[in-house]
C-alpha positions as CSV (number, residue, x, y, z in Angstrom):
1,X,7.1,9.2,-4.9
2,X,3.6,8.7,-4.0
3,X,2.2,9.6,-0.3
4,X,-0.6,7.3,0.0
5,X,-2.2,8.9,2.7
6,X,-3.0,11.9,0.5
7,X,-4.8,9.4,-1.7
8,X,-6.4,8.1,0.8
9,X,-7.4,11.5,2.5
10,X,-5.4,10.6,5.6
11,X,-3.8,13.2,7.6
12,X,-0.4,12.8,6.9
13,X,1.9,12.7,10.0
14,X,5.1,15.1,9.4
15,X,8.7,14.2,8.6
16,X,8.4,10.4,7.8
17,X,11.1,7.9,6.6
18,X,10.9,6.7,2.8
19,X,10.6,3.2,1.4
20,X,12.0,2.7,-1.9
21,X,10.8,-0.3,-3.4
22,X,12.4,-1.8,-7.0
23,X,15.1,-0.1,-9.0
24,X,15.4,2.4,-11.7
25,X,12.9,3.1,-13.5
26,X,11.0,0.7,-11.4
27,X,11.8,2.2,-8.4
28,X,8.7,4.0,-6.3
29,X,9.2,5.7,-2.6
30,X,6.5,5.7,-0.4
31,X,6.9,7.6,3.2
32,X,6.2,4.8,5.8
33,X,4.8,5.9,9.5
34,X,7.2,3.2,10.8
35,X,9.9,0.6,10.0
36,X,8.8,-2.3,8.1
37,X,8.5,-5.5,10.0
38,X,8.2,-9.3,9.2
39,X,5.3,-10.9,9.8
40,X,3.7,-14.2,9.5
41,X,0.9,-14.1,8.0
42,X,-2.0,-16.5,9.3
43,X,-5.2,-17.3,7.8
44,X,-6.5,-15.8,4.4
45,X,-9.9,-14.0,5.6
46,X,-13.2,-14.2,3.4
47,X,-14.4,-11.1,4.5
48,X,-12.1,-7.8,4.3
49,X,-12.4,-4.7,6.4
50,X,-13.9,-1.3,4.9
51,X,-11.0,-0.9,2.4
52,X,-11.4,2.4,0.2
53,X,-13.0,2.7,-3.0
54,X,-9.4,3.8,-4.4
55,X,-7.7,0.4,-3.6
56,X,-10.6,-1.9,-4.3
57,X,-9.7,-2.8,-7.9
58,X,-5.7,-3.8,-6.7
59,X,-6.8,-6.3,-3.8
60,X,-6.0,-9.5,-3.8
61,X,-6.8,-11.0,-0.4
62,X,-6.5,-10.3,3.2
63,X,-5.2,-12.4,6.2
64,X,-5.4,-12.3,9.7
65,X,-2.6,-12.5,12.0
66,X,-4.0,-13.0,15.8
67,X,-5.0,-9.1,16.0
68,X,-4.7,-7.9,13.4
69,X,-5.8,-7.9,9.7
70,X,-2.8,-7.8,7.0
71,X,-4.4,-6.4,3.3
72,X,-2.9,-8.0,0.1
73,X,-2.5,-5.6,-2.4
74,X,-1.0,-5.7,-5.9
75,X,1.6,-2.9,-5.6
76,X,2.8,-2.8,-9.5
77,X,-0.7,-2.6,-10.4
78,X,-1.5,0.0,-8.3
79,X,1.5,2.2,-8.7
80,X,1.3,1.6,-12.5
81,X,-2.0,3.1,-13.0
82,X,-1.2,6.1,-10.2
83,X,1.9,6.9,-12.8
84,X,-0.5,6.6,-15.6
85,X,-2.8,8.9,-13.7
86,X,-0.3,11.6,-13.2
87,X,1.7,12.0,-16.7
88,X,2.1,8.6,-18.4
89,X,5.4,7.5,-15.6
């Protein structure tokens, strides 16, 4: 399970639901402030918001969607080397 608002240096909010994403040995949970939801995604965005240093090598794009700006990130990347980082997962 990784909480990434401790990597980030968030204050983490308590008691939070978890999202499991994949399967097996695959499988990661991450606690989520609220339920996911579907959006539709509009235009791809040049120009990204202040994104920390820690998630700058596993972007891939941003969008925005009328207010708000959606971050692309490559989640097996990232996840793959936080595993590394923390005993070879």
């Amino acid at each position: 399970m990784f909480d990434l608002h401790v990597l980030l240096g968030i204050d983490v909010p308590p008691q939070r639901p978890l999202l499991v994403l994949n399967r097996g040995g695959d499988a990661v949970a991450l606690p989520i402030d609220a339920l996911p939801e579907v959006v539709a995604v509009g235009q791809k965005i040049s120009q990204l918001p202040y994104v920390p240093d820690t998630l700058q090598p596993y972007l891939r794009g941003g969008y925005l969607d009328t207010d708000r700006i959606w971050i692309d990130v490559d989640l097996d990347r990232l996840f793959r080397a936080l595993g590394e980082s923390v005993g070879g997962l």
